[in-house]
C-alpha positions as CSV (number, residue, x, y, z in Angstrom):
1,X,47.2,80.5,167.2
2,X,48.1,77.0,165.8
3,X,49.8,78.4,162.4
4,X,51.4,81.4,164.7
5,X,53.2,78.8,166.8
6,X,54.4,76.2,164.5
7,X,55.0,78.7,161.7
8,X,56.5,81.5,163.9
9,X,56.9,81.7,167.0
10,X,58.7,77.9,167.9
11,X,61.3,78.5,164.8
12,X,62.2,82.5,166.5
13,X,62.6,80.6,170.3
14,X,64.4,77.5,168.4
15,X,66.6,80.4,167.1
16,X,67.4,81.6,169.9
17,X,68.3,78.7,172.0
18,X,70.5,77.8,168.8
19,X,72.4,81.0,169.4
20,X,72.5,80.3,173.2
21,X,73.9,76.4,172.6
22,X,76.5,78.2,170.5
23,X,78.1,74.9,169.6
24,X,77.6,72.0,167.4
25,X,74.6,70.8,169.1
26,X,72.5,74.0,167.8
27,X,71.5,72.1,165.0
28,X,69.1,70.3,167.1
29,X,66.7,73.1,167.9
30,X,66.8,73.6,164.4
31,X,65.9,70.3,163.0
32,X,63.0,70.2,165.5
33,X,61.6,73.3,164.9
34,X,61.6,72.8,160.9
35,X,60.0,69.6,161.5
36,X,57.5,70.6,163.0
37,X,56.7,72.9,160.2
38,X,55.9,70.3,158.0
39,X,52.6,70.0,160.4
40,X,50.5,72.6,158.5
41,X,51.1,71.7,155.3
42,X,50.8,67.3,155.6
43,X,47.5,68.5,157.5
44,X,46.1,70.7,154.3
45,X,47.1,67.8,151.7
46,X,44.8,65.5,154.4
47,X,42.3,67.5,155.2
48,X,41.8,69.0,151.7
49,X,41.2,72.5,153.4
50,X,42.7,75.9,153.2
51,X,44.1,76.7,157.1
52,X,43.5,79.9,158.7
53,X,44.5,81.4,161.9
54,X,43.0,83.7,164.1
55,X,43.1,87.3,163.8
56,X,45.9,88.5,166.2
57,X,45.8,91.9,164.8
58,X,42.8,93.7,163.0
59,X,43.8,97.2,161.6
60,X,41.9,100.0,159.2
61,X,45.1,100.5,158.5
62,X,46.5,97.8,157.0
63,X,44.4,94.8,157.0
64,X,43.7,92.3,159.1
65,X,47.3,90.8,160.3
66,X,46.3,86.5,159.4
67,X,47.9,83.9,158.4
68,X,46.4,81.1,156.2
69,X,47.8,78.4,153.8
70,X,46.3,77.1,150.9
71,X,46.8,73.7,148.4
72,X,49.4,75.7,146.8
73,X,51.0,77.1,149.5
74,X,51.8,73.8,151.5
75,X,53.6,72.6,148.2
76,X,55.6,75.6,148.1
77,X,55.5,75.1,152.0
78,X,56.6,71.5,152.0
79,X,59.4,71.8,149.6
80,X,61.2,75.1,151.4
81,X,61.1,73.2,154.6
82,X,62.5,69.7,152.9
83,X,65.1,71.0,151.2
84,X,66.0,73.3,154.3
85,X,66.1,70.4,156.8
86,X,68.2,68.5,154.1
87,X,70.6,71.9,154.3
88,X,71.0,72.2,158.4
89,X,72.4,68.7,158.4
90,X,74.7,69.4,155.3
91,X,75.5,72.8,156.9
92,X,77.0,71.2,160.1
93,X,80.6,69.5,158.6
94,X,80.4,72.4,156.1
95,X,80.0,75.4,158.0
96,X,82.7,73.7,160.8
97,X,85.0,73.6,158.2
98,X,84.3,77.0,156.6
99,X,84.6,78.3,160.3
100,X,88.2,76.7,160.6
101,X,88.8,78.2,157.8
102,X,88.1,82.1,158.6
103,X,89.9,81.6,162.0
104,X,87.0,81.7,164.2
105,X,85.5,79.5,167.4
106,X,83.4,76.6,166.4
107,X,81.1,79.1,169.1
108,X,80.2,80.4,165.6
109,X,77.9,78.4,164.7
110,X,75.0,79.1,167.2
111,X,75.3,82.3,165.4
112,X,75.1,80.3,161.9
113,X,72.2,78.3,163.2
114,X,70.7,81.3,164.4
115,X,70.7,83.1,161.5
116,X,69.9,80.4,159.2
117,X,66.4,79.4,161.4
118,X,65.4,83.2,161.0
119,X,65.9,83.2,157.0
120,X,64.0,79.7,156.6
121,X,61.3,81.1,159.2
122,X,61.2,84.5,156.9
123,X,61.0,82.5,153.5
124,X,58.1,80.3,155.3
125,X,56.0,83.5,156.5
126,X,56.1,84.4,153.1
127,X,54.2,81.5,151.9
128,X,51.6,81.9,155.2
129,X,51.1,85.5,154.8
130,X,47.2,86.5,154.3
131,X,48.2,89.7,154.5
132,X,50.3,92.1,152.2
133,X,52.1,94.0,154.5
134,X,53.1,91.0,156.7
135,X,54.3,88.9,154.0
136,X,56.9,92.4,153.1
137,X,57.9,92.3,157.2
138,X,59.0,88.0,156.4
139,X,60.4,89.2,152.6
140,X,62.6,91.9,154.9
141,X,63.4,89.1,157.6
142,X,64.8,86.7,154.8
143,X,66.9,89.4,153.1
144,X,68.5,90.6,156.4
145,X,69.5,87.1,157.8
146,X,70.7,86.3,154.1
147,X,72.8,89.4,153.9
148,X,74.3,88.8,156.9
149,X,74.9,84.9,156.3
150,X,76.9,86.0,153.0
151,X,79.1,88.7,155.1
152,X,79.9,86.1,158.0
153,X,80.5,83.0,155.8
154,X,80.8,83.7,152.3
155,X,83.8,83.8,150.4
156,X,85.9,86.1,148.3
157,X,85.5,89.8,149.1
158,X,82.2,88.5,150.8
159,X,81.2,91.8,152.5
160,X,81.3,94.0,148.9
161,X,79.0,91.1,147.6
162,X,77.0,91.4,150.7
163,X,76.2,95.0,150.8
164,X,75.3,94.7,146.7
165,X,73.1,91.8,147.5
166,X,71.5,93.7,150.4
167,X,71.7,97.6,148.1
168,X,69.4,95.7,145.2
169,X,67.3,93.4,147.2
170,X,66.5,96.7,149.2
171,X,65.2,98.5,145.9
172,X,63.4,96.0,145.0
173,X,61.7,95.8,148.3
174,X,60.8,99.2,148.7
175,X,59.3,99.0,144.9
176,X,57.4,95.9,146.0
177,X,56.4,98.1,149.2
178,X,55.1,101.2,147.4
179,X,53.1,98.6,145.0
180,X,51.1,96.9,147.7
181,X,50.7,100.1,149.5
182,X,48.9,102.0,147.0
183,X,47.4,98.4,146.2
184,X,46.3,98.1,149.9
185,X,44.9,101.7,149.6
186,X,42.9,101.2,146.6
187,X,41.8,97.7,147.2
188,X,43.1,95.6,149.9
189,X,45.7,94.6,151.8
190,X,44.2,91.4,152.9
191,X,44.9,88.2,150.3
192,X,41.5,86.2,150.7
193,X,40.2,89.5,149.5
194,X,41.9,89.6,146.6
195,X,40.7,86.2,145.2
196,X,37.1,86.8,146.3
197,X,36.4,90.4,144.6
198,X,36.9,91.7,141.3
199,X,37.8,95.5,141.6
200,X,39.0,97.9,138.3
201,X,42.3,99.1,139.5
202,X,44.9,101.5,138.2
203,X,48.5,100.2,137.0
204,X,50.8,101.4,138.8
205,X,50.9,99.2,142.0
206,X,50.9,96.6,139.1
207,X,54.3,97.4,137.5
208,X,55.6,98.0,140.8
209,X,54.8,94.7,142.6
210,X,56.0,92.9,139.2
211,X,59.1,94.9,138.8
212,X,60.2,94.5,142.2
213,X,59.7,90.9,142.3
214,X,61.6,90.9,139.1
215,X,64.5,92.4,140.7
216,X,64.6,89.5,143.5
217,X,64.2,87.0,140.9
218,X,67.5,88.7,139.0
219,X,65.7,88.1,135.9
220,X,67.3,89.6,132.8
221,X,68.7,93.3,132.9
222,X,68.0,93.3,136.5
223,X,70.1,90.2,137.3
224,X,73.6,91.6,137.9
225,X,73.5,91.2,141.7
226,X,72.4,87.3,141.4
227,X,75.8,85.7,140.4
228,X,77.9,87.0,142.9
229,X,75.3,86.8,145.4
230,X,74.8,83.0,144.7
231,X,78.3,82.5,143.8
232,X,80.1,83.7,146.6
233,X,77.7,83.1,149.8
234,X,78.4,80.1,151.7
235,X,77.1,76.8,149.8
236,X,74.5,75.9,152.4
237,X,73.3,79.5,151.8
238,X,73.7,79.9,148.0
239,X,71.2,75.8,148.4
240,X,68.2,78.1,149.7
241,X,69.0,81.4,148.2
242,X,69.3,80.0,144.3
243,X,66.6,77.8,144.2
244,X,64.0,78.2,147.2
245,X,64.4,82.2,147.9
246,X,64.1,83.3,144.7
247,X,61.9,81.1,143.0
248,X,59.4,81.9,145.6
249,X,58.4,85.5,144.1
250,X,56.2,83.5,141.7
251,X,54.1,82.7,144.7
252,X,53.8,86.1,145.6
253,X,52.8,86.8,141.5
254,X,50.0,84.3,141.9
255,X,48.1,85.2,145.1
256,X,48.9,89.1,144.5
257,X,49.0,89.8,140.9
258,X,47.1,86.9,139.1
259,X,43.5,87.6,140.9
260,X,43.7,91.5,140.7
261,X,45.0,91.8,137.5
262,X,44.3,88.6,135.3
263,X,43.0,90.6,132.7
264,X,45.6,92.8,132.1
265,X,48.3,90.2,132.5
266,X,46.6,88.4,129.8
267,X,46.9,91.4,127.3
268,X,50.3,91.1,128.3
269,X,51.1,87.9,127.8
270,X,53.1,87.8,124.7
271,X,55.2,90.5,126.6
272,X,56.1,88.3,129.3
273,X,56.8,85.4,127.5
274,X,59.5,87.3,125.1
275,X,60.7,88.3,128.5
276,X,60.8,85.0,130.1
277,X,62.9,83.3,127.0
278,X,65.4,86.2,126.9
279,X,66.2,85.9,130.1
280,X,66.4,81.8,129.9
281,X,68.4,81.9,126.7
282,X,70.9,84.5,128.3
283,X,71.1,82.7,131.7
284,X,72.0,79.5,129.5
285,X,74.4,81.1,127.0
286,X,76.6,82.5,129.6
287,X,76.6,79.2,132.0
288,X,77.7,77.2,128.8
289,X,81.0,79.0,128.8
290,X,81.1,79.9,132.8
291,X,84.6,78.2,134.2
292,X,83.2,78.5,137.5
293,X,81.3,76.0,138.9
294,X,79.1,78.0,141.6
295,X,78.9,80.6,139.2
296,X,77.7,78.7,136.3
297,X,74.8,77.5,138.8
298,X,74.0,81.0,139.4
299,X,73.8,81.9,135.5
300,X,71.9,78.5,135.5
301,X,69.3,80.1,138.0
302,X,68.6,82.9,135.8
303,X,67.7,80.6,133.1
304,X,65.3,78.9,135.4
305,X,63.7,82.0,136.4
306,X,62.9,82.7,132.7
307,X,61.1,79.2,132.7
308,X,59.0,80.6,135.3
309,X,58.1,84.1,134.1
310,X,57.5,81.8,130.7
311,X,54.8,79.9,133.0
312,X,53.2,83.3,134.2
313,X,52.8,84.3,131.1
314,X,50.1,82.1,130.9
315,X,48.6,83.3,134.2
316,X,45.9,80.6,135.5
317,X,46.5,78.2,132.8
318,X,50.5,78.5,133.8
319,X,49.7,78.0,137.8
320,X,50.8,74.2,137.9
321,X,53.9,75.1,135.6
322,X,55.1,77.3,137.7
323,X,54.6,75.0,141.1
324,X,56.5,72.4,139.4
325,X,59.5,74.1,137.8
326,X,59.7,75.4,141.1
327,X,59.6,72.6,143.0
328,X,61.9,70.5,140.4
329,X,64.6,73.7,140.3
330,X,64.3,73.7,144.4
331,X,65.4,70.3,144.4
332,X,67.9,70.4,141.5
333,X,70.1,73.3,142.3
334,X,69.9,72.6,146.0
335,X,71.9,69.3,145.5
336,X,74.1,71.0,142.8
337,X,75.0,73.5,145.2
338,X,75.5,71.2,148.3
339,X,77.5,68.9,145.4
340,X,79.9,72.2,144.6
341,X,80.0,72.6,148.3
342,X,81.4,69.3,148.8
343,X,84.1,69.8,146.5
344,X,84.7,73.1,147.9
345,X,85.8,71.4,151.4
346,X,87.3,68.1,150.1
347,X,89.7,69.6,147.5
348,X,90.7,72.8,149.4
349,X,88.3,75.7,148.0
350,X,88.3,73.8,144.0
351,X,85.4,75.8,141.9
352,X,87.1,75.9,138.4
353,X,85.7,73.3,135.9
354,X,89.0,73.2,133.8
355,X,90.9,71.6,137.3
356,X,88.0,69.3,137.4
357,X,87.5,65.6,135.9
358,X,87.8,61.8,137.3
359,X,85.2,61.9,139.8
360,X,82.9,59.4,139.1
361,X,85.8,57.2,139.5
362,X,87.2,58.5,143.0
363,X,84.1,59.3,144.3
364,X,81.3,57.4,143.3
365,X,77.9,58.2,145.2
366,X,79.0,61.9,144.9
367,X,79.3,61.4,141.0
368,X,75.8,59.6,141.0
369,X,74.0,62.5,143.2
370,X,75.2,65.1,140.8
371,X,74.4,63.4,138.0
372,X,70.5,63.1,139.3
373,X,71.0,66.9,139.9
374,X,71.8,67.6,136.2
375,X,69.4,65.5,135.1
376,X,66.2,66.7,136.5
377,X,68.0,70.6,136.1
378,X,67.9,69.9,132.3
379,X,64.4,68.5,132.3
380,X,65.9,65.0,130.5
381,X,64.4,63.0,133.4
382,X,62.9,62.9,136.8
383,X,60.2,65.9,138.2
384,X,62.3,68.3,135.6
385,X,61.0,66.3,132.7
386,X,57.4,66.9,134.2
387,X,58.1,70.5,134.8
388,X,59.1,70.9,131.4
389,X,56.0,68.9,129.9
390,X,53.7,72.1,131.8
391,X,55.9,74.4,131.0
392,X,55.5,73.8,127.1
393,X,51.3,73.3,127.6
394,X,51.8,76.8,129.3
395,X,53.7,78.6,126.1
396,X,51.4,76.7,123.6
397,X,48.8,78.3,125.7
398,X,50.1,82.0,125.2
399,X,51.3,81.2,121.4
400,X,48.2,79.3,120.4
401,X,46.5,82.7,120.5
402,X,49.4,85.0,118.1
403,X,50.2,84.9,114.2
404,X,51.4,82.0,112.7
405,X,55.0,84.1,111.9
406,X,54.9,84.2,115.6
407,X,54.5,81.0,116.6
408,X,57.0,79.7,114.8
409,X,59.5,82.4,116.2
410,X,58.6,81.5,120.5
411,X,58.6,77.5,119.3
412,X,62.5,78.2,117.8
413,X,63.6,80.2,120.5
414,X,61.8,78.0,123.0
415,X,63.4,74.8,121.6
416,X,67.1,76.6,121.6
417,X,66.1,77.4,125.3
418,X,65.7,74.0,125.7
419,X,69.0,72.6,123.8
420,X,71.1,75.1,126.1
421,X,70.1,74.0,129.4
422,X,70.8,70.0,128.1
423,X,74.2,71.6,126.7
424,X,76.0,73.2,129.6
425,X,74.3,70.5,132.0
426,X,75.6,67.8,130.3
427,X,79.0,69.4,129.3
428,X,79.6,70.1,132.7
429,X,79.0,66.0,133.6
430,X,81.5,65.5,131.2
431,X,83.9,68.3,132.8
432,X,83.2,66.7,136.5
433,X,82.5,63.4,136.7
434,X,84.6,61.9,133.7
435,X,88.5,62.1,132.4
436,X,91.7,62.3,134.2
437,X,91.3,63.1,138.0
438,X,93.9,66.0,138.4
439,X,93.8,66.8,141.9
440,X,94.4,65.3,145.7
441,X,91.5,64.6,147.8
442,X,91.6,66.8,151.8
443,X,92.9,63.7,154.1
444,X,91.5,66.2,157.0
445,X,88.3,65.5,156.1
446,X,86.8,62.9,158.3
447,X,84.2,60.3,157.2
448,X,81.5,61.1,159.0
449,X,81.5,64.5,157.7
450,X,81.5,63.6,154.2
451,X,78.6,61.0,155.1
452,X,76.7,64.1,156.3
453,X,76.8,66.1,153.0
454,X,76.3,63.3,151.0
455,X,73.3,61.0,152.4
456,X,70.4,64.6,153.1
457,X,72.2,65.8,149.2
458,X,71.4,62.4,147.8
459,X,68.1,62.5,150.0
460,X,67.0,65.2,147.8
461,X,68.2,63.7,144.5
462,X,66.1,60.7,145.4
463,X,63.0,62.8,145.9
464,X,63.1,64.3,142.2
465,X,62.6,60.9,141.2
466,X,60.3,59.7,143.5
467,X,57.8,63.4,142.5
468,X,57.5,61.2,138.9
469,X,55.2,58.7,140.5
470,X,51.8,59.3,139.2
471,X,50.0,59.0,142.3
472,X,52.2,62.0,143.4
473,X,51.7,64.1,140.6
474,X,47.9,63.9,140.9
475,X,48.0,65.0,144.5
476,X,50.1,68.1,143.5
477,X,47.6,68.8,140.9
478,X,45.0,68.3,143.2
479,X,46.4,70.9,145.8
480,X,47.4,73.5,143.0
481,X,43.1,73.8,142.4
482,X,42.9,74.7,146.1
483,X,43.1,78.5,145.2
């Protein structure tokens, strides 16, 4: 019961009592309870040993109901619950302000606290899922307390964005739900299972696992949803939703789809990598000209999404390419997001780029921790330039295998891939941080607020240049060949 209490059941009581405090000291509950679920993963990276739990539930039904975590799991563990503590402390001047704003009583935000507990505990449960049909039930969890964080706090007509977010997150859930089903009925539903038997299986739960986890990823053609969704939510929301949420259907591809169907995924590759650099050069094209600044992060997430399907492509060889660009775009658009968010409550709701400029004057250690955020999001510097070193072993390793016409056609459009995301990071630098300062900065805004959005966003900043230390990087490797 040791993973069902720190994993589950503490974070859904902490939740609760959050709700109950229904004032500004509901954040505590919150901090404790994602603490603590840093315990399971630090002990894995110790221990060098996969976790289980016990066996509260054994069906013939569907499975056995387990959880477990594994070396790759407690990365993707410890950076969801990192960047998430870093978030509830940013969340608290923010989401005060935001609730001033609508009208309401600061009562409101034991319901924020509430809410936000249940979509970090759903996005966890994903990760420590052993079991198909469980990990669905956290999916469903996450997308319901998201949905209803965007209608609550989010901005612009936030409940048409809400219901569109919740209409396509929903069809791709129930195509992710008929794919494991027949999966589960044909094979298994049970994840240790998966990795320890070789079974000939039919297609179709393939295509629709993959395509369903597409659609949460709002990969090209099936993105439409993602840049309102990310764009108008509440920044605290749109800091775990862009880069942690989404993101994290590349886990689900590796302990679902890469041990059932790594052959056929291989015939594929070439497939999925065209795929993955469409969707990265369109996410890049349109946040080069995007006037927003929440919005161009949102067309910036779509890009990074094409890095990852660009890592499946390679299946197993791909696995730390994907942990990485994860981990570096987690910690990158979070702080770009919680840096937009800022600028959103000091400068009265400002999100277009052309009223922007003079920061790095007026505000200094704001201008610095956006400028880490950029960095490492363009893969220049810090964990992103790592991330992109994989990244490009992971296409060589799909390319290597193709015509030499074709090589030369992935390396071009790779490399353009590239230039983009350096372009409309670095353009937008210029846009922010440097020229004339054309607006007034909030006076309402006390200090201590602005100290709390800026130390846990520069918090994270730090960390993607800490993840460059070689000592670090071979423990992540280490933990990524804990299958």
């Amino acid at each position: 019961m040791y993973l069902w209490l720190i994993v589950i059941i503490i974070p859904c009581i902490s939740s609760l009592t959050a709700y109950l405090l229904r004032s500004k000291y509901s954040i505590v509950p919150t901090l404790l309870s994602l603490t603590l679920t840093l315990i399971p993963p630090l002990h894995v990276i110790i221990s060098k040993e996969v976790l289980k739990s016990s066996i509260v539930l054994k069906t013939g039904i569907v499975g056995d109901i387990t959880l477990w975590l594994t070396g790759i799991g407690s990365l993707f563990a410890i950076t969801i619950t990192v960047v998430s503590i870093c978030v509830a402390i940013y969340s608290l001047p923010y989401i005060t302000h935001r609730v001033k704003e609508l009208g309401r009583d600061l009562k409101d935000l034991g319901t924020y606290y509430m809410l936000y507990l249940l979509y970090i505990t759903g996005l966890l449960g994903i990760v420590y899922s052993a079991n198909t049909i469980l990990m669905f039930i956290f999916l469903e969890l996450s997308v319901i307390s998201s949905f209803i964080l965007i209608m609550l706090y989010g901005y612009g007509n936030r409940l048409w964005v809400a219901i569109m977010y919740f209409i396509w997150s929903q069809i791709a859930s129930l195509t992710f739900l008929v794919g494991i089903i027949l999966l589960g009925q044909e094979f298994t539903y049970n994840i240790p299972e998966m990795i320890n038997k070789v079974s000939q299986l039919s297609l179709t739960p393939f295509w629709l696992i993959l395509i369903g986890l597409f659609i949460k990823m709002g990969t090209f053609l099936v993105h439409l949803w993602l840049p309102h969704a990310h764009a108008e939510a509440p920044s605290p929301v749109s800091a775990i939703l862009s880069p942690v949420h989404v993101g994290l259907m590349t886990y689900i591809i590796i302990y679902v789809l890469f041990p059932t169907y790594h052959d056929y995924l291989e015939k594929i590759s070439s497939a999925l990598l065209t795929y993955g650099i469409v969707t990265g050069i369109f996410g890049a094209s349109i946040a080069l000209i995007e006037k927003d600044l929440k919005r161009l992060l949102a067309y910036s997430t779509i890009t990074h999404m094409g890095c990852l399907v660009i890592a499946i492509s390679a299946v197993h060889k791909g696995i730390i390419a994907v942990v990485l660009t994860y981990i570096a775009h987690a910690l990158a658009k979070s702080v770009l997001f919680m840096c937009a968010g800022e600028l959103i409550t000091r400068f009265h709701g400002l999100r277009n780029l052309e009223l922007m400029g003079g920061f790095y004057e007026k505000i200094p250690f704001f201008s610095i921790t956006e400028l880490i955020g950029f960095i490492t999001l363009s893969g220049v510097f810090n964990i992103g330039l790592i991330s992109k070193f994989f990244l490009t072993i992971a296409l060589i390793n799909v390319i290597i295998k193709l015509d030499l016409s074709y090589v030369i056609f992935f390396t071009i459009l790779y490399i353009l891939l590239l230039m983009l995301s350096v372009a409309y990071s670095f353009l937008t630098v210029k846009r922010t941080l440097f020229g004339e300062f054309k607006i007034k900065v909030n006076p309402s805004l006390p200090k201590i607020d602005i100290l709390l959005m800026e130390i846990p966003t520069f918090t994270l900043a730090l960390i993607s240049i800490v993840l460059m230390y070689p000592y670090v990087l071979e423990e992540i490797s280490r933990l990524v060949m804990m299958i």
